[in-house]
PDB file as gemmi writes it, atoms N, CA and C in Angstrom:
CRYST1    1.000    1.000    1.000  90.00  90.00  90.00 P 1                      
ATOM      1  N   UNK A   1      10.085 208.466 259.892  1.00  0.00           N  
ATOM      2  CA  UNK A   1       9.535 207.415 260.719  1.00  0.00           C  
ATOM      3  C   UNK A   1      10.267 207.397 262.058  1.00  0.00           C  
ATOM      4  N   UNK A   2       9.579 207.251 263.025  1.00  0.00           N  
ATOM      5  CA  UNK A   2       9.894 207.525 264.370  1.00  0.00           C  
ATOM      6  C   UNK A   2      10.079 205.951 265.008  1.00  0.00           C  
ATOM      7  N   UNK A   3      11.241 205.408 265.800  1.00  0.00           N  
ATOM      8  CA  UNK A   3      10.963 204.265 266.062  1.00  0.00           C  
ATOM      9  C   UNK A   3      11.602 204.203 267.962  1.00  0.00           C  
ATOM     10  N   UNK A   4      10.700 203.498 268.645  1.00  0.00           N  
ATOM     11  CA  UNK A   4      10.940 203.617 270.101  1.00  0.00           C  
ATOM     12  C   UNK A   4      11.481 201.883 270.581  1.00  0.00           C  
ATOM     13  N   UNK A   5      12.326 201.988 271.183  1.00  0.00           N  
ATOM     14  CA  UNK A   5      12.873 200.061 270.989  1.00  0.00           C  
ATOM     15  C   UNK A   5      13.019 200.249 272.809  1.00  0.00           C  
ATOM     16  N   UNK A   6      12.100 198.897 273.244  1.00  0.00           N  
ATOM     17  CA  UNK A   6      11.939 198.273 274.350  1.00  0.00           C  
ATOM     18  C   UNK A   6      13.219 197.909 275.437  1.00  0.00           C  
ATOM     19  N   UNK A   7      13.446 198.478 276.328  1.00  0.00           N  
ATOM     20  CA  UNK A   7      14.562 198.604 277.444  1.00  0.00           C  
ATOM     21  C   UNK A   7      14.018 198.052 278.821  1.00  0.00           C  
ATOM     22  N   UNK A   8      15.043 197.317 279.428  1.00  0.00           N  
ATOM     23  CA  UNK A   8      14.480 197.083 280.534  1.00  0.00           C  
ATOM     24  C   UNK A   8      15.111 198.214 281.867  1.00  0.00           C  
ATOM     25  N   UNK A   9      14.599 198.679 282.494  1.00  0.00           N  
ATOM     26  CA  UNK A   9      14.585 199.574 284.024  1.00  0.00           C  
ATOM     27  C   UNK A   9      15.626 199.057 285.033  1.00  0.00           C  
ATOM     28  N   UNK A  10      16.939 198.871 285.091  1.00  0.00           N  
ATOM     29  CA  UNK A  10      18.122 198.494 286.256  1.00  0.00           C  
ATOM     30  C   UNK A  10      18.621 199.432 287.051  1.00  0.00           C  
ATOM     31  N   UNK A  11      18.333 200.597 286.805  1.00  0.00           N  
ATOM     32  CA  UNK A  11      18.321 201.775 287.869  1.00  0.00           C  
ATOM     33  C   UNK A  11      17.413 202.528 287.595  1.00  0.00           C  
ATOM     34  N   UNK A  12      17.259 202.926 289.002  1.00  0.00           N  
ATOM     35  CA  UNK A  12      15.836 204.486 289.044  1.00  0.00           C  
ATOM     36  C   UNK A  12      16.284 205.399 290.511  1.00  0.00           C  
ATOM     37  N   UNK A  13      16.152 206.471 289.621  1.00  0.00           N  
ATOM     38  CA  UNK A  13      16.328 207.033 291.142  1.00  0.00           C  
ATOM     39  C   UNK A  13      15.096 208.636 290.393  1.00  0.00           C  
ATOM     40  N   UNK A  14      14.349 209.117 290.947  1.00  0.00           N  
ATOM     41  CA  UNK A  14      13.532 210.049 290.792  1.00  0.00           C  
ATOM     42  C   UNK A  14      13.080 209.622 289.738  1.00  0.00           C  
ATOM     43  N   UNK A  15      13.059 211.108 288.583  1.00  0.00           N  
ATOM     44  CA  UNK A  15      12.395 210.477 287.391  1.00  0.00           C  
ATOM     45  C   UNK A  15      13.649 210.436 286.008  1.00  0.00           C  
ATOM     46  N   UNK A  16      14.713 210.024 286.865  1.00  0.00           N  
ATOM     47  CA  UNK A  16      16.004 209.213 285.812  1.00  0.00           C  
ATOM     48  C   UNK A  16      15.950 207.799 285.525  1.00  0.00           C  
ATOM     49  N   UNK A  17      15.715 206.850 285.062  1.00  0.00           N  
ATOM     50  CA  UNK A  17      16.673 205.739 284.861  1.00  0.00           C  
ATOM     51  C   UNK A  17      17.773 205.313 283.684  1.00  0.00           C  
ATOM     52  N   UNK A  18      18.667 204.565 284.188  1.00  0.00           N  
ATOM     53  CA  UNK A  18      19.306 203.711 283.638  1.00  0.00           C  
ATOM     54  C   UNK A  18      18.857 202.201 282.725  1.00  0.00           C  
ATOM     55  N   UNK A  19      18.461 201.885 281.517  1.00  0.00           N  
ATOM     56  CA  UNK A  19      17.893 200.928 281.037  1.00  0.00           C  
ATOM     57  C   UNK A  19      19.131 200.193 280.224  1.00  0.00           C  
ATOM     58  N   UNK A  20      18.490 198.902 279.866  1.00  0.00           N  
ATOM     59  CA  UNK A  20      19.676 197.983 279.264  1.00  0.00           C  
ATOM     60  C   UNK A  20      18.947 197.112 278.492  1.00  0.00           C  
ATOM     61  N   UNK A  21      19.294 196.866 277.090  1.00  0.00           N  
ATOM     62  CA  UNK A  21      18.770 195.946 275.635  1.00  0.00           C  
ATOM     63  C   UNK A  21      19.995 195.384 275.323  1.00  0.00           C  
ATOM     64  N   UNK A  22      20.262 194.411 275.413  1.00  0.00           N  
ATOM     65  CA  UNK A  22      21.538 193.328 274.502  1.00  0.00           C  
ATOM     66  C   UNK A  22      22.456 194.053 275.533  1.00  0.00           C  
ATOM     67  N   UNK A  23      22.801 193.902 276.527  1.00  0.00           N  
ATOM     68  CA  UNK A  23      24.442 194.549 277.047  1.00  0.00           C  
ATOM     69  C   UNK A  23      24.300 195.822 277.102  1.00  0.00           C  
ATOM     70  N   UNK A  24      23.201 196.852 276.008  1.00  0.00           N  
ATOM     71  CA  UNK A  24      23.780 198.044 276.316  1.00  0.00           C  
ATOM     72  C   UNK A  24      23.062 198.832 277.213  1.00  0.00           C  
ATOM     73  N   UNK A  25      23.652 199.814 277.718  1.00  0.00           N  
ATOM     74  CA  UNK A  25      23.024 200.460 278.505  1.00  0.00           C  
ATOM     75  C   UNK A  25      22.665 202.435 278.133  1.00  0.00           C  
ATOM     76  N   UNK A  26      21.497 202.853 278.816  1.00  0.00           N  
ATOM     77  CA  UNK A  26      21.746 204.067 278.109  1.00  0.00           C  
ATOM     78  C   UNK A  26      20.559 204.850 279.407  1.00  0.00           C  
ATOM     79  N   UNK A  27      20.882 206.250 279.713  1.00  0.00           N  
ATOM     80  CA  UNK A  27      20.303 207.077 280.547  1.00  0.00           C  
ATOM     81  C   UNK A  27      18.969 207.481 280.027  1.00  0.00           C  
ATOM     82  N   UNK A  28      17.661 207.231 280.640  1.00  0.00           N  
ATOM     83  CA  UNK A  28      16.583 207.843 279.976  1.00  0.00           C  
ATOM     84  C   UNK A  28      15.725 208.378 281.247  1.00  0.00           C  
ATOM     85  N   UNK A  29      14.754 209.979 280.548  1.00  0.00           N  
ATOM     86  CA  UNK A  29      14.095 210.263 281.247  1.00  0.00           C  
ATOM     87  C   UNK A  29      12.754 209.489 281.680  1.00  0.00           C  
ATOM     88  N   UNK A  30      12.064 209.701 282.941  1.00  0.00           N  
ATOM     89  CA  UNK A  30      10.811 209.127 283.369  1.00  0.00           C  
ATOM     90  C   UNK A  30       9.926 210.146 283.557  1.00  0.00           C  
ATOM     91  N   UNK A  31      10.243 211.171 283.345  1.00  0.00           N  
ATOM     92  CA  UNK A  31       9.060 212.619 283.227  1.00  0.00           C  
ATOM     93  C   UNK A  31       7.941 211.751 282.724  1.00  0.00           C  
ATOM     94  N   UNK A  32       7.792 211.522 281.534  1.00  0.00           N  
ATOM     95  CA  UNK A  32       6.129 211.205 280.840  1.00  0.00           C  
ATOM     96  C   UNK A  32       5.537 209.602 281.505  1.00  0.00           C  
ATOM     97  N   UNK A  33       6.879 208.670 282.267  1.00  0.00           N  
ATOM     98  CA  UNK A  33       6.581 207.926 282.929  1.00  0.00           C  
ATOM     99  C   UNK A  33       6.636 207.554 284.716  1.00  0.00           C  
ATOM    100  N   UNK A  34       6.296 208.327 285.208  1.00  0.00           N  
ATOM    101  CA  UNK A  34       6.790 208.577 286.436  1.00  0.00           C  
ATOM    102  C   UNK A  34       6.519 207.093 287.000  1.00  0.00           C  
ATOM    103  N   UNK A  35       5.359 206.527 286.933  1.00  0.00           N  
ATOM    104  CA  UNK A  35       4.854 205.140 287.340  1.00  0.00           C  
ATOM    105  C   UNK A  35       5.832 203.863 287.401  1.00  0.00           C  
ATOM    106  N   UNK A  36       6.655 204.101 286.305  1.00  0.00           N  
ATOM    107  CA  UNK A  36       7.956 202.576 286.150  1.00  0.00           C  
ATOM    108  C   UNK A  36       8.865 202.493 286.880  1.00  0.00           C  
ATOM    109  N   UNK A  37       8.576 201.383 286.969  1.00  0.00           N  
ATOM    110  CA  UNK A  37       9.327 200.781 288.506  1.00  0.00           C  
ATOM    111  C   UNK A  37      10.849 200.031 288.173  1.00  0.00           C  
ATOM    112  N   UNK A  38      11.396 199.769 288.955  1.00  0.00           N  
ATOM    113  CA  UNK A  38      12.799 198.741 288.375  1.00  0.00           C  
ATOM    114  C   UNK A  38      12.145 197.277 288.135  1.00  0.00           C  
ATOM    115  N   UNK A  39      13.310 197.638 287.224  1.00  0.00           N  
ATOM    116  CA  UNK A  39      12.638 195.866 286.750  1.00  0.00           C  
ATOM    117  C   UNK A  39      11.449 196.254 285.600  1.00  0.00           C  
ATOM    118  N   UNK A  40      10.801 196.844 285.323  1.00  0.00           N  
ATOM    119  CA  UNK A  40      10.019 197.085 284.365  1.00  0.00           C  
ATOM    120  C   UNK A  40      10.724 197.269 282.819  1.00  0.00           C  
ATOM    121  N   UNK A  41       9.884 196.617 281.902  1.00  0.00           N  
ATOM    122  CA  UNK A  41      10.295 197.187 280.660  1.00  0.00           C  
ATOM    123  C   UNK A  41       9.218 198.265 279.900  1.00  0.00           C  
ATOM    124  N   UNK A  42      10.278 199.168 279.649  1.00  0.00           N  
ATOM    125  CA  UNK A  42       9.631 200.362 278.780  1.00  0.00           C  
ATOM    126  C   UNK A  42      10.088 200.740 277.262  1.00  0.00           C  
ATOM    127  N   UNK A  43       9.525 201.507 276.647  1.00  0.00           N  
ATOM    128  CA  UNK A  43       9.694 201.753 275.338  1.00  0.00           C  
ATOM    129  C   UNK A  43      10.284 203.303 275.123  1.00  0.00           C  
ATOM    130  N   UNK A  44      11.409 203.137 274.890  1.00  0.00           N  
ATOM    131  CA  UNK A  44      12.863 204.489 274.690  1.00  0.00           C  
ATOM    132  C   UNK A  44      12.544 205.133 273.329  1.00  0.00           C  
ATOM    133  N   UNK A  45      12.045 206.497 273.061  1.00  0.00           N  
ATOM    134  CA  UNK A  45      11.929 207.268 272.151  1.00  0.00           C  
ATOM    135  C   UNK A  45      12.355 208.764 272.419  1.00  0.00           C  
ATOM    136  N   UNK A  46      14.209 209.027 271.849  1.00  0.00           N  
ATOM    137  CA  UNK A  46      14.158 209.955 271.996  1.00  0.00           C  
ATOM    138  C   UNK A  46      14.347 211.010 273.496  1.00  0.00           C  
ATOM    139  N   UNK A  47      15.190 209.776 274.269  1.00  0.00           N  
ATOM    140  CA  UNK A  47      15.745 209.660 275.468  1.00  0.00           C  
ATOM    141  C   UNK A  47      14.704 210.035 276.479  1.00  0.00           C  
ATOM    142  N   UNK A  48      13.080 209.253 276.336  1.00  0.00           N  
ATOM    143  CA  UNK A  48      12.014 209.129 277.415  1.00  0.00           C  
ATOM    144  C   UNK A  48      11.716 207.896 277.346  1.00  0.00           C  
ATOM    145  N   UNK A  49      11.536 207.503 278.264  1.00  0.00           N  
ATOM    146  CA  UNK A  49      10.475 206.318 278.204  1.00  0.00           C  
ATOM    147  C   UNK A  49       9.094 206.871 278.073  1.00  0.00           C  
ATOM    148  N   UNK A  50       8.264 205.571 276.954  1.00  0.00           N  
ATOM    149  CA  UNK A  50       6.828 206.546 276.526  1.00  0.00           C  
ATOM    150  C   UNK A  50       5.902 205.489 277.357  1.00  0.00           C  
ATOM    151  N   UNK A  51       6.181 204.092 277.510  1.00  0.00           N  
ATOM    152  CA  UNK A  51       5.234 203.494 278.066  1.00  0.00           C  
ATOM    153  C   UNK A  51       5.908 202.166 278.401  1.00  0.00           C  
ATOM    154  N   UNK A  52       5.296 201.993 279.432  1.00  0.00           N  
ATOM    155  CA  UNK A  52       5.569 200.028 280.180  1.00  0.00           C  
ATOM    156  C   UNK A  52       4.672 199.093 279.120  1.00  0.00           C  
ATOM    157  N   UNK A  53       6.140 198.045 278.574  1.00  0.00           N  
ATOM    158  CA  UNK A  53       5.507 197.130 278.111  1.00  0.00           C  
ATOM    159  C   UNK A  53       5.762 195.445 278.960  1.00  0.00           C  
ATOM    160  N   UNK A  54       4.935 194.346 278.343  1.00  0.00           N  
ATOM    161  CA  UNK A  54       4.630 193.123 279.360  1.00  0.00           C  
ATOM    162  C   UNK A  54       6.316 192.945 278.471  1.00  0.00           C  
ATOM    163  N   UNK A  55       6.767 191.687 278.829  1.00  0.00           N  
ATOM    164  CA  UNK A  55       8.141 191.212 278.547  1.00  0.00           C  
ATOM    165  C   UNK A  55       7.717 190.208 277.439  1.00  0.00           C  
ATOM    166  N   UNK A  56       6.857 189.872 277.153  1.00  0.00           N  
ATOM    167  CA  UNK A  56       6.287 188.680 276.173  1.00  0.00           C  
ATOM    168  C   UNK A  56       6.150 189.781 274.611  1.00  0.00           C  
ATOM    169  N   UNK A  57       5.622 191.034 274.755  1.00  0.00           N  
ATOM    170  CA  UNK A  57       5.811 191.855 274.090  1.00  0.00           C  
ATOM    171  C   UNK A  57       7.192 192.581 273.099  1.00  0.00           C  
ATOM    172  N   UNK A  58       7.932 192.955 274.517  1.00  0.00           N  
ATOM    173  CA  UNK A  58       9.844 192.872 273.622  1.00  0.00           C  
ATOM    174  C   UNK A  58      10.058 191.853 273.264  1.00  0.00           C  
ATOM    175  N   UNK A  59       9.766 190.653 273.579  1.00  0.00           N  
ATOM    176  CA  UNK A  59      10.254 189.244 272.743  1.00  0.00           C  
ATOM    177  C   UNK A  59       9.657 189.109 271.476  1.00  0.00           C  
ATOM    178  N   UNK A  60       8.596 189.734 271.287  1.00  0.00           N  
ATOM    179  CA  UNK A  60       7.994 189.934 269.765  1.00  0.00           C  
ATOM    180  C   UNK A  60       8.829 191.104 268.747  1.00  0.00           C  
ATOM    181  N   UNK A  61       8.653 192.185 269.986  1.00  0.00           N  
ATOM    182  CA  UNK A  61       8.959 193.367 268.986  1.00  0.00           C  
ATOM    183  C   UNK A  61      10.906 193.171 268.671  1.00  0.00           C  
ATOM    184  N   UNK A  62      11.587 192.161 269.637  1.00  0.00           N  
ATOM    185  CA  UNK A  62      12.955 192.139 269.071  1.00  0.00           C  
ATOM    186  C   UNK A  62      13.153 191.259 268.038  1.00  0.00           C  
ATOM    187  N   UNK A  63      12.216 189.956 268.447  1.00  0.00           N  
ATOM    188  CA  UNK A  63      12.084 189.480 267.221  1.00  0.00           C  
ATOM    189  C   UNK A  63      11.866 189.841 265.991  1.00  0.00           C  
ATOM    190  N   UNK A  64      10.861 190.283 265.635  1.00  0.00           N  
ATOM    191  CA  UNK A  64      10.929 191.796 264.483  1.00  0.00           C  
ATOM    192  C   UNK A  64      11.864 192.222 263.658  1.00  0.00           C  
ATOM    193  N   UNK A  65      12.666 192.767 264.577  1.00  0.00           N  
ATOM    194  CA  UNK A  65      13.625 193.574 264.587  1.00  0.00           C  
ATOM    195  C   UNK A  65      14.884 192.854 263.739  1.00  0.00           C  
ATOM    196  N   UNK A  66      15.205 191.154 264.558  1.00  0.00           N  
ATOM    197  CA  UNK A  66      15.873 190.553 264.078  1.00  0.00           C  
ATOM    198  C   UNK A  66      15.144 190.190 262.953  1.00  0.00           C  
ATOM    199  N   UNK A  67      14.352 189.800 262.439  1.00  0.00           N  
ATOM    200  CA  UNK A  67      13.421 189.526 260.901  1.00  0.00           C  
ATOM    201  C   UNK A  67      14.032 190.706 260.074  1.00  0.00           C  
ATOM    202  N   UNK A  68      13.778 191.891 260.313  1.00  0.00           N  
ATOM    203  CA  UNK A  68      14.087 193.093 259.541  1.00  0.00           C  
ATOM    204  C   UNK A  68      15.353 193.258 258.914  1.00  0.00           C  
ATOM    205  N   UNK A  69      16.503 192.517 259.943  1.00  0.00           N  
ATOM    206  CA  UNK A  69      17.913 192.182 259.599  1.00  0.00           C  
ATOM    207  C   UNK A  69      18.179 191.120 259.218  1.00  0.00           C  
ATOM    208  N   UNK A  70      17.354 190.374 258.455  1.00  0.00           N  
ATOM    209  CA  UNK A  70      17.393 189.135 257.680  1.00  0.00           C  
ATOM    210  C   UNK A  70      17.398 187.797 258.395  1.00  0.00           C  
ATOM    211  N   UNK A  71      17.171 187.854 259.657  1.00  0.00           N  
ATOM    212  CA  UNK A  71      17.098 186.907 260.389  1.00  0.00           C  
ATOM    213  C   UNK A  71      15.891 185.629 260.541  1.00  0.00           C  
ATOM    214  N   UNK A  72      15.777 184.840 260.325  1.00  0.00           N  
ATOM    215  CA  UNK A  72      14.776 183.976 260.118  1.00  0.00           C  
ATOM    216  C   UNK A  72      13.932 183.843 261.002  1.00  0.00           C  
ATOM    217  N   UNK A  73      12.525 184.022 260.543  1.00  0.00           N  
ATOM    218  CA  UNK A  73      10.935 184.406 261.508  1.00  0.00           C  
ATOM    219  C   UNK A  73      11.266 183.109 262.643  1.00  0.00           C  
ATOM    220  N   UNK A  74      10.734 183.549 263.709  1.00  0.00           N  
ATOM    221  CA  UNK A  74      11.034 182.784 265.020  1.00  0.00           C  
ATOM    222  C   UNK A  74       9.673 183.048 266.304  1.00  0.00           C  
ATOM    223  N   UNK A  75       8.511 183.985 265.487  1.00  0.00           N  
ATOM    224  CA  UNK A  75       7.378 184.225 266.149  1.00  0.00           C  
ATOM    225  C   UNK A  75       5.869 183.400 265.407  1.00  0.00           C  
TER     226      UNK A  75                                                      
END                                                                             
């Protein structure tokens, strides 16, 4: 099972950025996304971003995430 977890865009320079989830930060390519802008959130699979998601969206899919780790439903 393949899983891609939602980052937000705080640096760009060509088709590199820099993205950040909870504090962390991590280098991903923009080859398959050339379009994302700073400030955008995208979805990290496998050190690409595969697609821009709305921000109402990562608030679901982290929520999730925290559910999955026993955390009590909050959506």
């Amino acid at each position: 099972m393949c899983l891609a977890f939602p980052a937000k865009i705080i640096e760009k320079k060509d088709f590199l950025a820099k993205v950040e989830l909870s504090g962390v930060t991590r280098d991903v390519s923009l080859m398959l996304l050339p379009e994302a802008k700073l400030g955008d959130y995208v979805l990290v699979h496998a050190g690409f971003a595969m697609q821009i998601v709305q921000k109402k969206e990562v608030d679901e899919m982290l929520a999730l995430f925290d559910e999955m780790n026993g955390a009590e439903r909050r959506i």
